[in-house]
CHARMM internal coordinates of N, CA and C (Angstrom, degrees):
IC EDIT
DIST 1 N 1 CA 1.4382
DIST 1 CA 1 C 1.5276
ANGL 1 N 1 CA 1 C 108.52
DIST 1 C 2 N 1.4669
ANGL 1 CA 1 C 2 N 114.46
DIHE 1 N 1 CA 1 C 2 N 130.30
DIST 2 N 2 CA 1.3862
ANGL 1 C 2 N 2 CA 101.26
DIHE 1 CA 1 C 2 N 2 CA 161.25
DIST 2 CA 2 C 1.4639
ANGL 2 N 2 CA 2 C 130.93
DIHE 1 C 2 N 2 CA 2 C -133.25
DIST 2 C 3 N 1.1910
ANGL 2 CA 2 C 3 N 131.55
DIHE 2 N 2 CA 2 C 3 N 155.38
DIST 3 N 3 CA 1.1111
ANGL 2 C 3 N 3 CA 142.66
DIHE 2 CA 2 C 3 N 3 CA -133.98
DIST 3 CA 3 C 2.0171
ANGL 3 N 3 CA 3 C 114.98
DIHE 2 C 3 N 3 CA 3 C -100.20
DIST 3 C 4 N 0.7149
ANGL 3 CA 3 C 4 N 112.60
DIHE 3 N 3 CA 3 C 4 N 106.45
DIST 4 N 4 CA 2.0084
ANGL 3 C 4 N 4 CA 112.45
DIHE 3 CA 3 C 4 N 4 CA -179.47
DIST 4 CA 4 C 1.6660
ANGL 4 N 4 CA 4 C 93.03
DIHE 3 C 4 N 4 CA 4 C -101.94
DIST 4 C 5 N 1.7905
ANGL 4 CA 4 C 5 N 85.28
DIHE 4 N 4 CA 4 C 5 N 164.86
DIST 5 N 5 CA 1.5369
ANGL 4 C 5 N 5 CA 91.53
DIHE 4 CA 4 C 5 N 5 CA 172.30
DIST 5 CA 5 C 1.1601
ANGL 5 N 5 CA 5 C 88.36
DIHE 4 C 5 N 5 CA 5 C -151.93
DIST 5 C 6 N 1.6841
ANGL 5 CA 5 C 6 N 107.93
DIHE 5 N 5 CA 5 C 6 N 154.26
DIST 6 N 6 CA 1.4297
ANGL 5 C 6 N 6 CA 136.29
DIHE 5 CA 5 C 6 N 6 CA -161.82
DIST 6 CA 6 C 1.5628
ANGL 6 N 6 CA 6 C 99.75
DIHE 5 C 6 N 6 CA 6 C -76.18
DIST 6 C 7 N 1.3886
ANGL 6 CA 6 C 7 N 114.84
DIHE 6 N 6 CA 6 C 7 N 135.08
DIST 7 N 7 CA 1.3135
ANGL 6 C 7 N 7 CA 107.42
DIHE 6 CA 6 C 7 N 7 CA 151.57
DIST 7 CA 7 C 1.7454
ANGL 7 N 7 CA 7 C 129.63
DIHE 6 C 7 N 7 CA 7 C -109.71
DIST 7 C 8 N 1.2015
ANGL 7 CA 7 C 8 N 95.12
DIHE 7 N 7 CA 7 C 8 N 172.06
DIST 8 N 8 CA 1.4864
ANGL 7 C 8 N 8 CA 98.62
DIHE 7 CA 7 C 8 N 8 CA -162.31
DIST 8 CA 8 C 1.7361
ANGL 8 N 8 CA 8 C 115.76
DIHE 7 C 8 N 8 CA 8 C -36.40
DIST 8 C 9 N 1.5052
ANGL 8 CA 8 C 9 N 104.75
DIHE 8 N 8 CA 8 C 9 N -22.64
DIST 9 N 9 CA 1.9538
ANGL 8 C 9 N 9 CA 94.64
DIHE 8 CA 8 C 9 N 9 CA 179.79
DIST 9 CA 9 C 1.8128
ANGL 9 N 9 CA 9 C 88.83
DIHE 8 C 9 N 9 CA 9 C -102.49
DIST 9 C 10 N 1.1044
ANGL 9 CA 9 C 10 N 114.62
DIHE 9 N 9 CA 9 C 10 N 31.05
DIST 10 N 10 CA 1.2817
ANGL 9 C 10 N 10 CA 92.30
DIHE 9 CA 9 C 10 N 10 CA 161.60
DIST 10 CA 10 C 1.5441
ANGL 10 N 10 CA 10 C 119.06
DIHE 9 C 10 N 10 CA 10 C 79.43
DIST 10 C 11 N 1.2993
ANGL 10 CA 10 C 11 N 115.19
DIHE 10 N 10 CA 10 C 11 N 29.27
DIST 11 N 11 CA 1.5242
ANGL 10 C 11 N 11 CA 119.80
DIHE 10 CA 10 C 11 N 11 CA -166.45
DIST 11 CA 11 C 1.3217
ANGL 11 N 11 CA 11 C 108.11
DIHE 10 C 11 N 11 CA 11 C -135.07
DIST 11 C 12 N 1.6544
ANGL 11 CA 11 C 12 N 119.61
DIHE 11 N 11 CA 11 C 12 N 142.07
DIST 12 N 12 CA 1.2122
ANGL 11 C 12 N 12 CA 108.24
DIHE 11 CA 11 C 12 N 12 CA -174.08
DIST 12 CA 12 C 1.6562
ANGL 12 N 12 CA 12 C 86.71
DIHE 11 C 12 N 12 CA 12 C -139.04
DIST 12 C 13 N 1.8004
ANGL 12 CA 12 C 13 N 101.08
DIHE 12 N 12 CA 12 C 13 N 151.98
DIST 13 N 13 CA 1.3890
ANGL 12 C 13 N 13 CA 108.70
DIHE 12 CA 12 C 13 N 13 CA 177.14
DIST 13 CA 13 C 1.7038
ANGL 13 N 13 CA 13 C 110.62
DIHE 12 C 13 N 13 CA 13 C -111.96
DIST 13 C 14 N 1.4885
ANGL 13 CA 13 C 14 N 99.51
DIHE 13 N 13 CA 13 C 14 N 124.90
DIST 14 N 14 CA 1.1060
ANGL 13 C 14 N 14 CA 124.49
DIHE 13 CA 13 C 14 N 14 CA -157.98
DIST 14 CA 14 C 2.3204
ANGL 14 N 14 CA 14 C 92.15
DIHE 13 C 14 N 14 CA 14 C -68.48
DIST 14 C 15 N 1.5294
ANGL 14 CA 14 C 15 N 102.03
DIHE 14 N 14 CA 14 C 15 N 135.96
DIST 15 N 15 CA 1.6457
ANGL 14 C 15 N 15 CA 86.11
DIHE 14 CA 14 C 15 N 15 CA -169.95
DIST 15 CA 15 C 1.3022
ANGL 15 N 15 CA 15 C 101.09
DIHE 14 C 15 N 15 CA 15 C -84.19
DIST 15 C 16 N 1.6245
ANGL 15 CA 15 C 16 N 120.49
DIHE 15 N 15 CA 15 C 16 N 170.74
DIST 16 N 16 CA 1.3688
ANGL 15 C 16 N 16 CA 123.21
DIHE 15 CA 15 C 16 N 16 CA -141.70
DIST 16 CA 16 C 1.6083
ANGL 16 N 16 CA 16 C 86.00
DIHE 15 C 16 N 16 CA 16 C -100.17
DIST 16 C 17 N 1.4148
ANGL 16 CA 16 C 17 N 149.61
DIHE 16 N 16 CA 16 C 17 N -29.33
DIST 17 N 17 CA 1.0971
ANGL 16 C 17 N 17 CA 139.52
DIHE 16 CA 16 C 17 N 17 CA 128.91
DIST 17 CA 17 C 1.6133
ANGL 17 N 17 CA 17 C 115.01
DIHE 16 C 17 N 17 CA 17 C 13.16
DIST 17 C 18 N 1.2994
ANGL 17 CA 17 C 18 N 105.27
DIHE 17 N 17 CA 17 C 18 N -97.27
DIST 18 N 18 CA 1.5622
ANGL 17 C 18 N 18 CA 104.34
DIHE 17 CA 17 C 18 N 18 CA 171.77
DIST 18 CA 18 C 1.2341
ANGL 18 N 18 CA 18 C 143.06
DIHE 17 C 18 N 18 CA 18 C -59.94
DIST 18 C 19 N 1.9885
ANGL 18 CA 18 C 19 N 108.36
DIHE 18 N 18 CA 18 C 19 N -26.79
DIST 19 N 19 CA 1.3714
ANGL 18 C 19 N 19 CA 113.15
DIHE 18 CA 18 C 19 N 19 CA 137.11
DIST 19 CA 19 C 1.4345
ANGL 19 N 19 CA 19 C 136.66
DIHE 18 C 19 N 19 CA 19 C -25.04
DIST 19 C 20 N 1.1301
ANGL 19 CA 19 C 20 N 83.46
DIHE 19 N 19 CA 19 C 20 N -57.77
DIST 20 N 20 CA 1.7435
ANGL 19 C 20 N 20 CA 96.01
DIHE 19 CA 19 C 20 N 20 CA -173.18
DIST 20 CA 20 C 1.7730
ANGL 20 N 20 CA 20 C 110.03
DIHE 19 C 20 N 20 CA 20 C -70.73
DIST 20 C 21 N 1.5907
ANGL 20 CA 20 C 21 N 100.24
DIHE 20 N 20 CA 20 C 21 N -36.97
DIST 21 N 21 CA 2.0605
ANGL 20 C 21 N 21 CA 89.74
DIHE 20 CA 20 C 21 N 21 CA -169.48
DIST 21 CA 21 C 1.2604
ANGL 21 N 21 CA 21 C 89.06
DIHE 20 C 21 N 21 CA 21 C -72.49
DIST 21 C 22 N 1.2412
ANGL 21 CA 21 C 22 N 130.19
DIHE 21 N 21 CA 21 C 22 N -40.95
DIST 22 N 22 CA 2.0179
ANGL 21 C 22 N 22 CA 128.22
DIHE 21 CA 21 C 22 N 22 CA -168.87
DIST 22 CA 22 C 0.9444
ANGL 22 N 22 CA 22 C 105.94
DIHE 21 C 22 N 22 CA 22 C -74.32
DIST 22 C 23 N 1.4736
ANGL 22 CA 22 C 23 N 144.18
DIHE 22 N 22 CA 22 C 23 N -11.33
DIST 23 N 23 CA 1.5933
ANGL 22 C 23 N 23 CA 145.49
DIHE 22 CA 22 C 23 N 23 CA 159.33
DIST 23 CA 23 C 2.0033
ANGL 23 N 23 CA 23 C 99.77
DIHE 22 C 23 N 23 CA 23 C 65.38
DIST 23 C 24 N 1.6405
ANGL 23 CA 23 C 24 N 100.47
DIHE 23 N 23 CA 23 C 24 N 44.11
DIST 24 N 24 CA 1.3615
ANGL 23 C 24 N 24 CA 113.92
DIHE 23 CA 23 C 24 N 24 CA -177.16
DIST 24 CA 24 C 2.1654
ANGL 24 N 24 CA 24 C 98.68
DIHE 23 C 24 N 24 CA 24 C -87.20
DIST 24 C 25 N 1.2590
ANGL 24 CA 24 C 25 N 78.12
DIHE 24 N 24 CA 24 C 25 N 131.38
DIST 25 N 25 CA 1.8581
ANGL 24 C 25 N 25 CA 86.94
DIHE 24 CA 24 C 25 N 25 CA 167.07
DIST 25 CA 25 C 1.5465
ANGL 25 N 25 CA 25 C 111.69
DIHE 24 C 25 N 25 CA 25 C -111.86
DIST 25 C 26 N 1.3927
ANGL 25 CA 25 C 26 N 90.75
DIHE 25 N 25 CA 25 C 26 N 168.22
DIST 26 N 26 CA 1.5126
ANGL 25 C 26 N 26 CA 113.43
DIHE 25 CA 25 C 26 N 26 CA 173.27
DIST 26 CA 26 C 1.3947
ANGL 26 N 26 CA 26 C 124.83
DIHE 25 C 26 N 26 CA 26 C -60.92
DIST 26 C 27 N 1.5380
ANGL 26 CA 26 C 27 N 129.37
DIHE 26 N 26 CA 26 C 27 N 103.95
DIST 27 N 27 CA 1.3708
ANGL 26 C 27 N 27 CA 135.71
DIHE 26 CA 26 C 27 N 27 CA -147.21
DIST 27 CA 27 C 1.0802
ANGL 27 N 27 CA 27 C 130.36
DIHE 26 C 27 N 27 CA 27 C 98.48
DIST 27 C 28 N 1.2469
ANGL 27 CA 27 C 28 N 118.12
DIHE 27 N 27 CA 27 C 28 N -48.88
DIST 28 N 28 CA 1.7904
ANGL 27 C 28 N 28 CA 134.26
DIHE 27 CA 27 C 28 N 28 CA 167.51
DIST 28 CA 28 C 1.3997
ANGL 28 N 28 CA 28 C 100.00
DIHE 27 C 28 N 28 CA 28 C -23.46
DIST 28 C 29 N 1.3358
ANGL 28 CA 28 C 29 N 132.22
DIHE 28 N 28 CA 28 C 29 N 135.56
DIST 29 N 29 CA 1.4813
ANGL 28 C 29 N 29 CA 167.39
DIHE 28 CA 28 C 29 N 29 CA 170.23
DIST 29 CA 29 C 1.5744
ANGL 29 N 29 CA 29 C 96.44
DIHE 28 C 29 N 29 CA 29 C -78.11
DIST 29 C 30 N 1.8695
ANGL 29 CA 29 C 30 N 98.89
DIHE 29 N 29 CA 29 C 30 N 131.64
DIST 30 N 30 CA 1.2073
ANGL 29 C 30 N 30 CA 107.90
DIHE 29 CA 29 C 30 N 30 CA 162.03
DIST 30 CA 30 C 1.3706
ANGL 30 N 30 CA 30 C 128.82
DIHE 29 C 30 N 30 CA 30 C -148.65
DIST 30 C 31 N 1.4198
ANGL 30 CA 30 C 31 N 118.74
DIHE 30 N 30 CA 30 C 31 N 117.30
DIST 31 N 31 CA 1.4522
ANGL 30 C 31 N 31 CA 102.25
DIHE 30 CA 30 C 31 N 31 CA -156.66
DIST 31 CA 31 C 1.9380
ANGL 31 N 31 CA 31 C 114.63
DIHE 30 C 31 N 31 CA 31 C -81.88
DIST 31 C 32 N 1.5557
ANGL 31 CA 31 C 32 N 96.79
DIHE 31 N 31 CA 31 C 32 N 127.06
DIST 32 N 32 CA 1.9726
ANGL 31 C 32 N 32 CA 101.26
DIHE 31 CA 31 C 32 N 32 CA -170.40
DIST 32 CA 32 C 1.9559
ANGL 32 N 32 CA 32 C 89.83
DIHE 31 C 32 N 32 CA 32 C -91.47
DIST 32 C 33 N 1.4268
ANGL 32 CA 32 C 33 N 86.41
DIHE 32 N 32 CA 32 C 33 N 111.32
DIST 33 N 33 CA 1.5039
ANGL 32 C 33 N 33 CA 100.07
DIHE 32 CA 32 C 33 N 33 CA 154.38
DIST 33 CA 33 C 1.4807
ANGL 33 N 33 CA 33 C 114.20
DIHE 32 C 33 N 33 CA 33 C -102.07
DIST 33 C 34 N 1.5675
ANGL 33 CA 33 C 34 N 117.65
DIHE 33 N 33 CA 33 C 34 N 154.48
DIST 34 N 34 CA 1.2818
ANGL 33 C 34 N 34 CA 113.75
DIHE 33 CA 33 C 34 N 34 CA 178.92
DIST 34 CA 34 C 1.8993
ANGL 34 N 34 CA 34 C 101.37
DIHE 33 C 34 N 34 CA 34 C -135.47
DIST 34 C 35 N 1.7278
ANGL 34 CA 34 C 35 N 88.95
DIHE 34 N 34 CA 34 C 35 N 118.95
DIST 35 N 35 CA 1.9629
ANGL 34 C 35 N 35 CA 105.61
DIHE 34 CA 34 C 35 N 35 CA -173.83
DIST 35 CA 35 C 1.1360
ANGL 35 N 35 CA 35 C 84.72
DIHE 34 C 35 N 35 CA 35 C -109.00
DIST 35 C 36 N 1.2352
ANGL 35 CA 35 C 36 N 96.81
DIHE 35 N 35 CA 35 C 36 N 161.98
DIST 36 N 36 CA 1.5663
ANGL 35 C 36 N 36 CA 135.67
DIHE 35 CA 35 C 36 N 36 CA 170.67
DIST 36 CA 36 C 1.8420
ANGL 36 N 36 CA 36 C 107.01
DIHE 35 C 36 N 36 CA 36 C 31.57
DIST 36 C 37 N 1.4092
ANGL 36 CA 36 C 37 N 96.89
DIHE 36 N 36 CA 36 C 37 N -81.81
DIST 37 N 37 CA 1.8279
ANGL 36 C 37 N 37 CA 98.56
DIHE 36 CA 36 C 37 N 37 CA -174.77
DIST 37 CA 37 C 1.3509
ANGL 37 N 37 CA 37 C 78.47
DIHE 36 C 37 N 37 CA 37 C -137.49
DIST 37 C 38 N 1.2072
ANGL 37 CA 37 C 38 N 132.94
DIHE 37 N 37 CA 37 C 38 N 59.03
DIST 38 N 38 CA 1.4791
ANGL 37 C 38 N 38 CA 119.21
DIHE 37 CA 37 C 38 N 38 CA 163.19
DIST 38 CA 38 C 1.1593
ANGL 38 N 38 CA 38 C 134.33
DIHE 37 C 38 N 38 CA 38 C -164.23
DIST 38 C 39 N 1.1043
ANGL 38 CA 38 C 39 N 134.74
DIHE 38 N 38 CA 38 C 39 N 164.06
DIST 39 N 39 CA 1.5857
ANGL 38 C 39 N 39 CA 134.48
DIHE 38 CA 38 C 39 N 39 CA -164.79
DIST 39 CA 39 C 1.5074
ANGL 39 N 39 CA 39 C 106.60
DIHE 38 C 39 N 39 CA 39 C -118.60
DIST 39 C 40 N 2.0233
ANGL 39 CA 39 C 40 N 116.79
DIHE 39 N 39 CA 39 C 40 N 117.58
DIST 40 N 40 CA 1.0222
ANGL 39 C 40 N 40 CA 105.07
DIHE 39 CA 39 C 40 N 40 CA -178.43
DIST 40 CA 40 C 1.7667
ANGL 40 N 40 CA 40 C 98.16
DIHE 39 C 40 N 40 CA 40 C -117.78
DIST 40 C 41 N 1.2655
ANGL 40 CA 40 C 41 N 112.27
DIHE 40 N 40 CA 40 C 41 N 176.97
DIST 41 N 41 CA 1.2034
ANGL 40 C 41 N 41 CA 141.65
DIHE 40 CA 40 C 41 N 41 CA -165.57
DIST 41 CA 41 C 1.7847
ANGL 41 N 41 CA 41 C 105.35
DIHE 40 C 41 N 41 CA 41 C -120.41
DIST 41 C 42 N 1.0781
ANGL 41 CA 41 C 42 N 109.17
DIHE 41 N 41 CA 41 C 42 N 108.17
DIST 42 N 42 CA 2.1279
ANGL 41 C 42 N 42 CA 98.15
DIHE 41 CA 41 C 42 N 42 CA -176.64
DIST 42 CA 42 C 2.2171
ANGL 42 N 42 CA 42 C 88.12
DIHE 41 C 42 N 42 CA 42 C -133.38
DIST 42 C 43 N 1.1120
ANGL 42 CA 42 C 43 N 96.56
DIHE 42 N 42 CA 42 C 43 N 91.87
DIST 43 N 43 CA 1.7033
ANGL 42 C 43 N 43 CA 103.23
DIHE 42 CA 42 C 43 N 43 CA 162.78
DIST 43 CA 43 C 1.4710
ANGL 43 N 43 CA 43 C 103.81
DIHE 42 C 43 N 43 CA 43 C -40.12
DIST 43 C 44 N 1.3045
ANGL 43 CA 43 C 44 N 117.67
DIHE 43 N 43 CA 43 C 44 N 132.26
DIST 44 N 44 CA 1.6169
ANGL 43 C 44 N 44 CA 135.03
DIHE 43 CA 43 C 44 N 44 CA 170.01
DIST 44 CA 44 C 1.5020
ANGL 44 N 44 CA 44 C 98.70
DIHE 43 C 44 N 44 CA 44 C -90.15
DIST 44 C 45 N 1.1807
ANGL 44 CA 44 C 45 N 90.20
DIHE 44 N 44 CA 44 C 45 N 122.60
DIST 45 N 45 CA 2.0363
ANGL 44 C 45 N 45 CA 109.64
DIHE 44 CA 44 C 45 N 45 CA 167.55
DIST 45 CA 45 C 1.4254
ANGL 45 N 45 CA 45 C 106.55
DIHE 44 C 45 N 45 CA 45 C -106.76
DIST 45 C 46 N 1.4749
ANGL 45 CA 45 C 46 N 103.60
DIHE 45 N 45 CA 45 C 46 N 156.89
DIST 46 N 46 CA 1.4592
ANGL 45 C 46 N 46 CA 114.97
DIHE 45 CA 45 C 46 N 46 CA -170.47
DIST 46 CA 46 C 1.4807
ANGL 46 N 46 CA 46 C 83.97
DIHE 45 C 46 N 46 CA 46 C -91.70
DIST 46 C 47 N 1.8163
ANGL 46 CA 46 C 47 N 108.19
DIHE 46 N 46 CA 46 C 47 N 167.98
DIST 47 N 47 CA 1.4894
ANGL 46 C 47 N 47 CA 122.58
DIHE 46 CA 46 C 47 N 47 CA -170.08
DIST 47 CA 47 C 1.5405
ANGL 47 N 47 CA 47 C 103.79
DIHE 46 C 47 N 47 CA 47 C -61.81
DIST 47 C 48 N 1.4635
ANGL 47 CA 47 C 48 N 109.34
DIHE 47 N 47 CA 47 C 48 N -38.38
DIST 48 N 48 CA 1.4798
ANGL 47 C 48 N 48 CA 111.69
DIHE 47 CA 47 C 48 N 48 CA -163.90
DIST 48 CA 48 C 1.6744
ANGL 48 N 48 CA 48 C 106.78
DIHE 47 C 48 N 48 CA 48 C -74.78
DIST 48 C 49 N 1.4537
ANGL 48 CA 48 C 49 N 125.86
DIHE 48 N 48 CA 48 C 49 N -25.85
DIST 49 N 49 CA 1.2412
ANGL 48 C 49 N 49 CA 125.59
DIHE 48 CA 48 C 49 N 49 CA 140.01
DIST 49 CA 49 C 1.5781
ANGL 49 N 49 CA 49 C 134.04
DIHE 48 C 49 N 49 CA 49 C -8.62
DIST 49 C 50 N 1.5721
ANGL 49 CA 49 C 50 N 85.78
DIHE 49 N 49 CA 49 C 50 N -61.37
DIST 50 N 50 CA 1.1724
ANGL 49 C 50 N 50 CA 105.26
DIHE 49 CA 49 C 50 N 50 CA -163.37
DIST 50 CA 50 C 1.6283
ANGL 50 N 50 CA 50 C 140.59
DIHE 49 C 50 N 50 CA 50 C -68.23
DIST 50 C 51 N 1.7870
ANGL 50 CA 50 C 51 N 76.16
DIHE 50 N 50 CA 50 C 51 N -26.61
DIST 51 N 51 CA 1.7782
ANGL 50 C 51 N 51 CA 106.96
DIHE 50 CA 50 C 51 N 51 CA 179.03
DIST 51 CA 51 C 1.7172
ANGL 51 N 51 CA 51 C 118.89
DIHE 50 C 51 N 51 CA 51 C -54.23
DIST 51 C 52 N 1.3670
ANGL 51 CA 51 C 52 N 106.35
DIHE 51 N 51 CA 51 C 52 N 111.34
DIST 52 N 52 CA 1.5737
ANGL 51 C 52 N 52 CA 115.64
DIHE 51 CA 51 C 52 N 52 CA 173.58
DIST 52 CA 52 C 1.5522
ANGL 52 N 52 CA 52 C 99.98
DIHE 51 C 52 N 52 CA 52 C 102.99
DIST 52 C 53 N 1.2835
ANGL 52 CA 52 C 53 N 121.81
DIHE 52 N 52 CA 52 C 53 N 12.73
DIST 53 N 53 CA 1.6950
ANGL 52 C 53 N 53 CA 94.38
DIHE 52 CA 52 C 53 N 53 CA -161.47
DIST 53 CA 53 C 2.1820
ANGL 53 N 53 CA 53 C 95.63
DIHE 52 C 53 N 53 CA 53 C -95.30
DIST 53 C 54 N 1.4448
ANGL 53 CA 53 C 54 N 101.72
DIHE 53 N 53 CA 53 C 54 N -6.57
DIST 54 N 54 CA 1.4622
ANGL 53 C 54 N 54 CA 85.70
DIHE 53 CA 53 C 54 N 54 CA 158.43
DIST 54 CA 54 C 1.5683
ANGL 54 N 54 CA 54 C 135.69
DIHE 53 C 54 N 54 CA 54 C -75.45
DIST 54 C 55 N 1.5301
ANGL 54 CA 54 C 55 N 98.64
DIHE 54 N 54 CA 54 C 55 N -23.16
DIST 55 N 55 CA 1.6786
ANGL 54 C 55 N 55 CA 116.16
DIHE 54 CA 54 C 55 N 55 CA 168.89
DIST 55 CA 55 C 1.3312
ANGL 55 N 55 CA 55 C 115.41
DIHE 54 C 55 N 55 CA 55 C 11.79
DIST 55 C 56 N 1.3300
ANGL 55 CA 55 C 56 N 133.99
DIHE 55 N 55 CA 55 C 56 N 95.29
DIST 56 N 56 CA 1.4755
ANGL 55 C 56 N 56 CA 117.62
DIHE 55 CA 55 C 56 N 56 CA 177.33
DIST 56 CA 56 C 1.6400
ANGL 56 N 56 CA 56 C 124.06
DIHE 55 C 56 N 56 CA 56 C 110.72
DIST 56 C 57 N 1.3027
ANGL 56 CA 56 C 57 N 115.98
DIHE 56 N 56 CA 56 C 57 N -17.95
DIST 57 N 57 CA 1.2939
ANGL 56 C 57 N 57 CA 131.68
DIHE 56 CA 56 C 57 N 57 CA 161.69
DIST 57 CA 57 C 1.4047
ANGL 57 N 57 CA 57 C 105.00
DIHE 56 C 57 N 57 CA 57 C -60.29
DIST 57 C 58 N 1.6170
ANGL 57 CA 57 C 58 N 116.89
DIHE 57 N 57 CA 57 C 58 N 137.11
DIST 58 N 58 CA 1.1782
ANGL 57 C 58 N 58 CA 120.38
DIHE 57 CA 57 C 58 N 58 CA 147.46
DIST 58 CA 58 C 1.4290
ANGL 58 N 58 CA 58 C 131.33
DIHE 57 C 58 N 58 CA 58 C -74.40
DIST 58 C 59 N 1.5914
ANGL 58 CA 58 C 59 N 101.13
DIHE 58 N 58 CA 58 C 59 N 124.31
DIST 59 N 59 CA 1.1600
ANGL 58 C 59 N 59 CA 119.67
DIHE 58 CA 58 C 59 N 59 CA 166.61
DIST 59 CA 59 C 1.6485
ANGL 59 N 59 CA 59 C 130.63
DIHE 58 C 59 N 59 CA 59 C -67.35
DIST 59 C 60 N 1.0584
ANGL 59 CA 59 C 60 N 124.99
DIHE 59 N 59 CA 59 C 60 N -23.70
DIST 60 N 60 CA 1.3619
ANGL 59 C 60 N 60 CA 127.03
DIHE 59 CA 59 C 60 N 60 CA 161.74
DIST 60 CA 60 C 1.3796
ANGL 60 N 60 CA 60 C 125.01
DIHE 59 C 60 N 60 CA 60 C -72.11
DIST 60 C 61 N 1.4557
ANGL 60 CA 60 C 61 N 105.10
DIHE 60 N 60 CA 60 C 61 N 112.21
DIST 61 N 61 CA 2.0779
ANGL 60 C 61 N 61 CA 112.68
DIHE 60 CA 60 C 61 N 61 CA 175.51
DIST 61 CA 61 C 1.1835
ANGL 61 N 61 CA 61 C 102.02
DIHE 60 C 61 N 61 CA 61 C -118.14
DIST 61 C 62 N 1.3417
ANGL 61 CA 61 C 62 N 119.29
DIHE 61 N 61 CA 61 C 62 N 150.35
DIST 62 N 62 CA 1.3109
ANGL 61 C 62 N 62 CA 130.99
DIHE 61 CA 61 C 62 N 62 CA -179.54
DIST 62 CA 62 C 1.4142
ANGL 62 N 62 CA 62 C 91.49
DIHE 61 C 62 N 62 CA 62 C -81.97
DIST 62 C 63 N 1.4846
ANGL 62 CA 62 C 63 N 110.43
DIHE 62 N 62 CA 62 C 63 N 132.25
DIST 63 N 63 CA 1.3597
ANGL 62 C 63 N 63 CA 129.64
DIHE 62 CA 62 C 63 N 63 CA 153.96
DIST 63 CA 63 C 1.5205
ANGL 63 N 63 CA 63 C 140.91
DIHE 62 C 63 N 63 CA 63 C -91.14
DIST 63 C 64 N 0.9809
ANGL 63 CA 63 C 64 N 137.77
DIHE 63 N 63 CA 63 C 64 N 147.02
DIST 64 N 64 CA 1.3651
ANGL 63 C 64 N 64 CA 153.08
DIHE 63 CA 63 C 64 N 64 CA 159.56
DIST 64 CA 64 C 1.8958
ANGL 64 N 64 CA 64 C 91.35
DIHE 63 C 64 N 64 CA 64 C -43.12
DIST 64 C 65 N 1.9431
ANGL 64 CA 64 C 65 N 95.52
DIHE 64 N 64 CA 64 C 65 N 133.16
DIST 65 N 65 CA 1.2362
ANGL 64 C 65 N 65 CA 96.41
DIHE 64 CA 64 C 65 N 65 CA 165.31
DIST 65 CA 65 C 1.3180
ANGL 65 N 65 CA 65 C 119.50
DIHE 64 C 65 N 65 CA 65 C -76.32
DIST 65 C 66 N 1.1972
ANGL 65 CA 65 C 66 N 144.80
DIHE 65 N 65 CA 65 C 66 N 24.45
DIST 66 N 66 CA 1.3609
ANGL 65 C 66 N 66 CA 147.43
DIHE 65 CA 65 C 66 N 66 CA 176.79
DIST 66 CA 66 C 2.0316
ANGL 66 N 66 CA 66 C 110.65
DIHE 65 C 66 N 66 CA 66 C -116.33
DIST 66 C 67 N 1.5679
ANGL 66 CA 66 C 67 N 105.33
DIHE 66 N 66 CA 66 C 67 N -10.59
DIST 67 N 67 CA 1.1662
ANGL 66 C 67 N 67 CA 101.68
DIHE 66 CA 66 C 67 N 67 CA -178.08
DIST 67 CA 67 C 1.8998
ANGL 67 N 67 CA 67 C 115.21
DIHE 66 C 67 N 67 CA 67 C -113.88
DIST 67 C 68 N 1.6853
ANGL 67 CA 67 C 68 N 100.13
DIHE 67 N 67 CA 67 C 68 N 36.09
DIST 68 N 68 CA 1.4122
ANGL 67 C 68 N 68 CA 125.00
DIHE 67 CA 67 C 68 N 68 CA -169.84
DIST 68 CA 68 C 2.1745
ANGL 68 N 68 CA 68 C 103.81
DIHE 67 C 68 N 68 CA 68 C -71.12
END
COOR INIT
IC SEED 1 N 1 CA 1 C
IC BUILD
């Protein structure tokens, strides 16, 4: 784990470590959610990104007999 610290406007630089495995660039959008006691980081992908990344999920749910 490693450790940043806030500076005075409130900005922290993400270390190039994790830069690098998340293959995050300069500008790229990221949406900060905050759970429980914590502050997360979730990179925004464009739609075309996005295509296939359910791949492999099952599609079959048991339904309600009214939603036949």
């Amino acid at each position: 784990m490693q450790e940043v610290k806030i500076s005075p406007k409130y900005q922290v630089v993400i270390p190039l470590e994790v830069r690098e495995s998340m293959e995050l660039k300069p500008g790229q959008k990221l949406h900060v959610i905050r759970f429980a006691n914590r502050i997360e980081m979730i990179p925004v992908k464009e739609i075309k990104e996005m295509r296939g990344f359910l791949k492999g999920i099952p599609t079959r749910v048991a339904r309600e007999r009214d939603r036949y």
